[in-house]
C-alpha positions in Angstrom: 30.2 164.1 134.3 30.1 164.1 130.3 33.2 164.5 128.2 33.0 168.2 127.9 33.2 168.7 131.5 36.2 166.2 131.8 38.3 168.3 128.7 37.7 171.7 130.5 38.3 170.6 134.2 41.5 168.2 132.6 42.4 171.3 130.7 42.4 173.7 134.1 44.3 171.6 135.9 47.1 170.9 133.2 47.3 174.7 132.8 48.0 175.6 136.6 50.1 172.2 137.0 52.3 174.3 133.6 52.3 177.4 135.4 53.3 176.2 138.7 56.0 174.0 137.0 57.6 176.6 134.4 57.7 179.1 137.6 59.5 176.3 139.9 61.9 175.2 137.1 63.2 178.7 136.2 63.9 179.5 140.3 65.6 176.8 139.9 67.7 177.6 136.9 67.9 181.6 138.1 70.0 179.6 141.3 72.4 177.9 139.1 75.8 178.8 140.2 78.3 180.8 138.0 81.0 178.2 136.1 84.8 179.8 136.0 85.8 182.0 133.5 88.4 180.5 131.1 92.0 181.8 132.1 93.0 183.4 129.3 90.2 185.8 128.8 90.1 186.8 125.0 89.8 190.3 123.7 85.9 191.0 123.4 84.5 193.8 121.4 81.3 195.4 123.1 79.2 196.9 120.1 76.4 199.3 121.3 74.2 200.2 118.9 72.2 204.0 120.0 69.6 205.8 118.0 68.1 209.1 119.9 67.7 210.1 123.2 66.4 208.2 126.8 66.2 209.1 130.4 68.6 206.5 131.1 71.0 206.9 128.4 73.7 208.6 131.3 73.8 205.2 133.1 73.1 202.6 130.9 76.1 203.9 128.5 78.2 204.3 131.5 77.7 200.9 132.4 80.2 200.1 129.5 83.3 201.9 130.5 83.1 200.0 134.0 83.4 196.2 133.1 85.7 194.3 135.2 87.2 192.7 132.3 90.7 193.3 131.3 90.6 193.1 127.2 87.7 194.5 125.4 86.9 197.4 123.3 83.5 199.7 122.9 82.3 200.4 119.3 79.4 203.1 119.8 77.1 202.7 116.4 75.6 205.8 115.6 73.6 206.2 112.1 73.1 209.8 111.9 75.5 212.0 112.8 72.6 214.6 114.0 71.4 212.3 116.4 71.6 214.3 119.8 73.0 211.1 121.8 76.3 211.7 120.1 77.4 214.9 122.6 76.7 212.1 125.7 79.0 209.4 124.1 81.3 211.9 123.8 81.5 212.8 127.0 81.5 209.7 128.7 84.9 208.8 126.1 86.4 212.3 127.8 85.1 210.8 130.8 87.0 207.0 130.5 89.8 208.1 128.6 91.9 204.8 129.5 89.1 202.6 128.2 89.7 201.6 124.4 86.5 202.8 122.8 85.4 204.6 119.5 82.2 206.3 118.2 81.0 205.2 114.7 78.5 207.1 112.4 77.3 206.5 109.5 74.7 203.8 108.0 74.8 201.2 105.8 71.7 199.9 104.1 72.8 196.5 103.4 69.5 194.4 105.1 65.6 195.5 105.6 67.2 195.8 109.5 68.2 199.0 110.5 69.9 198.0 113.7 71.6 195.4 112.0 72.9 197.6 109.6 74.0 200.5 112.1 76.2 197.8 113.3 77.6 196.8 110.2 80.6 199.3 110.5 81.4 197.5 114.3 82.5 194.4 112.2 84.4 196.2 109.9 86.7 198.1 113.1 86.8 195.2 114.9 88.4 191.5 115.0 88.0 190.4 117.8 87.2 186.8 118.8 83.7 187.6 120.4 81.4 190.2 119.6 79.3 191.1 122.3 75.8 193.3 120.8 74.4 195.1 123.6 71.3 197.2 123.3 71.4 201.1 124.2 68.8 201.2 127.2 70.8 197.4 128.9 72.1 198.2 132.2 75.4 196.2 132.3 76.5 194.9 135.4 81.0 195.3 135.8 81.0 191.4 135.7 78.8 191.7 132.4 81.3 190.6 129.7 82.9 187.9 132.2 79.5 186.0 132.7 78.8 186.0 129.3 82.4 184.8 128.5 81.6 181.8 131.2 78.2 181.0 129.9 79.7 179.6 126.9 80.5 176.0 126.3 81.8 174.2 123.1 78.7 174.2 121.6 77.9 177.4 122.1 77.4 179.6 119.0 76.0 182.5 120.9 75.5 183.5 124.5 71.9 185.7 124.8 70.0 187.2 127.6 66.4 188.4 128.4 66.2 191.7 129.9 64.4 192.0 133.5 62.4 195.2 133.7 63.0 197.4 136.9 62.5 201.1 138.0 58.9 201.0 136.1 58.0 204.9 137.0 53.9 203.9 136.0 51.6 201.3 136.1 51.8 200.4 132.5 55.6 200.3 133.1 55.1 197.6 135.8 53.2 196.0 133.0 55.7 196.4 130.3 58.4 195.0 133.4 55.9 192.0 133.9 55.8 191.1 129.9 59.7 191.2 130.2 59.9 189.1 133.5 57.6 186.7 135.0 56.3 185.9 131.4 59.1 186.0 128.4 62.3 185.6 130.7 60.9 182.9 132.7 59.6 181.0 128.6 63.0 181.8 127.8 65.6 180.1 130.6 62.6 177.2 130.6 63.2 177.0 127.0 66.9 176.9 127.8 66.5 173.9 130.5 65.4 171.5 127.9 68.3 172.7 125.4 66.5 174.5 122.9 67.4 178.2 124.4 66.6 180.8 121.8 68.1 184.1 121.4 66.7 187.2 122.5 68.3 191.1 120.9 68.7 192.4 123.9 72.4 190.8 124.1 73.9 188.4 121.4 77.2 187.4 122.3 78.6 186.0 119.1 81.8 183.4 118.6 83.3 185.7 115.7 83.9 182.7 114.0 80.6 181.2 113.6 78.8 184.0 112.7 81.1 184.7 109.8 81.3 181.4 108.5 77.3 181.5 108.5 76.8 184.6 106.7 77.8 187.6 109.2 75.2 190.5 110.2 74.3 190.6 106.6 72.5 187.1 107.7 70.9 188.5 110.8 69.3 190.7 108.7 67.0 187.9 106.5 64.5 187.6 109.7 62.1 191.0 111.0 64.9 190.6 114.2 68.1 189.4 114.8 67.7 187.3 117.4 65.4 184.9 115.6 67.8 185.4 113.0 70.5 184.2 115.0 68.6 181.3 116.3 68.2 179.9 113.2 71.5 180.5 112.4 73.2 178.9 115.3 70.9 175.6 115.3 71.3 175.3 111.5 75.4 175.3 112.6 74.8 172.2 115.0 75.2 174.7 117.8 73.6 176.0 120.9 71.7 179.7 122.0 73.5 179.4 125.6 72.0 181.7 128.3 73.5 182.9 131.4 73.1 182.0 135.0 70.9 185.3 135.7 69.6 188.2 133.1 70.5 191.6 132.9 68.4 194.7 134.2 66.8 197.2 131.9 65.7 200.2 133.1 61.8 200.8 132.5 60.8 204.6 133.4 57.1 205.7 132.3 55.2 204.0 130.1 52.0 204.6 127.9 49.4 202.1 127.2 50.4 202.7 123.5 53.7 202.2 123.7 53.7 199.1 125.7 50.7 197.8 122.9 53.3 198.5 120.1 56.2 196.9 121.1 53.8 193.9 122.6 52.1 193.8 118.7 55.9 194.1 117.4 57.3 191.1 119.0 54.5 189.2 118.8 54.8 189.4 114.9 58.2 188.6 115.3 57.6 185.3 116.8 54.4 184.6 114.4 56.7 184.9 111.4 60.0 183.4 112.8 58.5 180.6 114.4 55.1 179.8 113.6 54.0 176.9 115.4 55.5 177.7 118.4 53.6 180.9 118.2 50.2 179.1 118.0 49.5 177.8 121.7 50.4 181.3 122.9 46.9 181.6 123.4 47.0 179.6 126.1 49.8 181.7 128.0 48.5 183.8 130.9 45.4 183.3 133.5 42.8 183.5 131.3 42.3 180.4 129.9 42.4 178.6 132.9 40.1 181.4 134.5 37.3 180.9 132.1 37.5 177.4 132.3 37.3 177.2 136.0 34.2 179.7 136.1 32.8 177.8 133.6 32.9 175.1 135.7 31.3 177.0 138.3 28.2 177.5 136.4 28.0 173.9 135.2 28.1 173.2 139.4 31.4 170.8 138.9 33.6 172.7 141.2 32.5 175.5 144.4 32.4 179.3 143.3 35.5 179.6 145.4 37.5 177.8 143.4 38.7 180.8 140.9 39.1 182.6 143.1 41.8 180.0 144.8 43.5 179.3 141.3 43.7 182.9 141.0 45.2 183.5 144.0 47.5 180.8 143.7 48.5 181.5 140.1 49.3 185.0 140.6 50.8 183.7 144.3 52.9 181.3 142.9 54.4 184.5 139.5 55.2 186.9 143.0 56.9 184.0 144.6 59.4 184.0 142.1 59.7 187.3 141.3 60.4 187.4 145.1 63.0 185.3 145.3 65.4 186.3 142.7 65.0 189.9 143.7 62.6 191.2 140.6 59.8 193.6 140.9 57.0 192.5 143.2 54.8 195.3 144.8 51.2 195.4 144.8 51.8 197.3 141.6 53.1 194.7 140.6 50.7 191.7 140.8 48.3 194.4 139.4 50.3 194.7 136.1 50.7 190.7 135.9 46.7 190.4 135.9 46.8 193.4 133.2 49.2 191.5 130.9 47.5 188.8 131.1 44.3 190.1 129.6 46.1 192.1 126.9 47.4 188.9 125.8 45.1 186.7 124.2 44.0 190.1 123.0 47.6 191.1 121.4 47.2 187.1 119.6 44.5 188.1 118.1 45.3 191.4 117.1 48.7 190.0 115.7 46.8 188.3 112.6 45.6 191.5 111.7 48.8 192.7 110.0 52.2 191.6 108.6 53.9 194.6 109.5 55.2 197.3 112.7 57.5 200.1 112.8 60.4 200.4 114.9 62.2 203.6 115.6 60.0 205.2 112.6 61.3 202.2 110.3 58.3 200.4 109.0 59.7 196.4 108.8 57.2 193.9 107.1 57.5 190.3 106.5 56.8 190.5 103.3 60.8 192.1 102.9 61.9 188.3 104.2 59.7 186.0 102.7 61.7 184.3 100.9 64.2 183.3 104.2 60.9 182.5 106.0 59.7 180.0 103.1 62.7 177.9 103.2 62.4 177.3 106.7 
């Protein structure tokens, strides 16, 4: 056996001994019981920032008024006061009228972020002690606000969430739910294990404190997003990204090949600029590496033809297992759209060198507007 052989076989096996490992280690974190909320519970404000219409808008926003939390205020950020989600919130205040809540519109162009900067005017109505930043299309569960509350420790600067994707209406929204679970949720809580969790936008539950003593929103905006942004922010405090016991659900609906491509490109960018050299090995995320190698193999008559087929098996065996067990999506469908993600992605790696740019929401953001944050780093 020469020393090529040796790397690639070596190489296989270290590959499915990761995958195998990262998929036991976050069931094992996803079962994690709940610590106690603090007894005095502090007033939390729950900023939602909403830009246009989606199919799930009715329940997602609902979600808000129904936290079983006994201190906490909505702040609904709205930039343009034509923007036809305004008549829902509206009704859903009418609806809650005992819940403390308030719309705000109007924009304020203070960072190359416009999210960040339709939230501006949340910390400017509110002072509370935490400030919880909850995307539009989240799904909050009534204990929502509690378990973030309880996720925090002393050294917590900010408590943040992946979303799991459910009620995919298509195939490529099973594959858009199988980028958000299986893949970047279980990096992210395996990230968390060894103490180096990361945020992700999806929620960022601030200690009010910290953030203004490190700059504010206005700081958030120096990154393409605000959660790497904020995980900058809280390890340069000496603090901790802490992540709760389970994520939250977003709500998926139909999907187009071109939509789940975009926002794939997008946040790969993201991480390319924010943090470069953990971006690099992404390559070797998904089955194909290990695929290739094996059938190389194969053909080099190291190993039987079976064996892909095996690894395969087990690989993708192994990604249902867990999605199984902790109650994500995990049809037929399913499996389908993790072997679909994991040929776009070596293919989105590639792709993601092509440009320094993406729009969002018809905003085009570059990293060329934050250069000089990313050169300091």
């Amino acid at each position: 056996m020469n020393l090529m052989t040796i790397v690639v076989l070596s190489a296989c096996i270290l590959l499915t001994l990761i995958q195998l490992g990262s998929l036991l280690l976050v069931r094992w974190r996803l079962h994690q019981p709940l610590r106690q909320s603090a007894t005095a519970l502090p007033f939390i404000t729950l900023a939602r920032p909403v830009c246009g219409l989606d199919c799930f808008d009715e329940a997602t926003l609902r979600s808000s008024f129904v936290q079983n939390y006994p201190h906490y205020e909505i702040l609904f950020c709205v930039a343009s006061p034509r923007d036809p989600i305004i008549p829902v919130i509206k009704r859903l205040m009418a609806e809650f009228p005992q819940q403390q809540a308030q719309l705000l519109i109007g924009d304020m162009h203070a960072t190359a972020n416009p999210k960040i900067n339709n939230l501006m005017k949340a910390t400017q109505h509110s002072q509370a002690e935490w400030l919880v930043m909850a995307d539009s299309n989240l799904l909050l569960p009534p204990d929502y606000l509690r378990v973030l509350l309880a996720s925090a420790t002393d050294k917590t600067a900010l408590v943040s969430s992946p979303a799991i994707g459910i009620m995919a209406e298509n195939l490529w929204g099973a594959v858009e739910a199988a980028m958000l679970n299986t893949h970047q949720a279980r990096w992210q809580f395996n990230s968390d294990v060894i103490g180096k969790g990361f945020a992700q936008g999806k929620t960022l539950c601030w200690r009010r404190e910290v953030l203004e003593q490190h700059g504010g929103l206005i700081a958030l905006g120096a990154e393409l997003a605000e959660d790497v942004a904020s995980t900058k922010m809280a390890r340069n405090a000496g603090l901790q990204v802490t992540l709760p016991p389970r994520p939250f659900y977003q709500p998926i609906g139909r999907r187009s090949f071109t939509a789940v491509w975009q926002r794939q490109l997008r946040w790969a960018r993201i991480r390319r600029f924010g943090f470069f050299w953990l971006f690099i090995p992404e390559i070797l995320l998904g089955a194909q590496p290990a695929l290739l190698g094996s059938l190389w193999l194969v053909q080099q008559e190291v190993i039987p033809a079976l064996v892909p087929v095996m690894l395969m098996a087990l690989w993708y065996g192994a990604e249902w297992a867990l999605a199984y067990s902790v109650g994500w999506p995990h049809r037929a469908r399913d499996v389908l759209a993790m072997m679909i993600r994991d040929v776009l992605l070596p293919v989105l790696w590639l792709w993601c060198w092509a440009g320094r740019s993406f729009t969002w929401r018809g905003n085009v953001l570059s990293s060329a507007l934050n250069a000089p944050q990313m050169n300091e780093e």
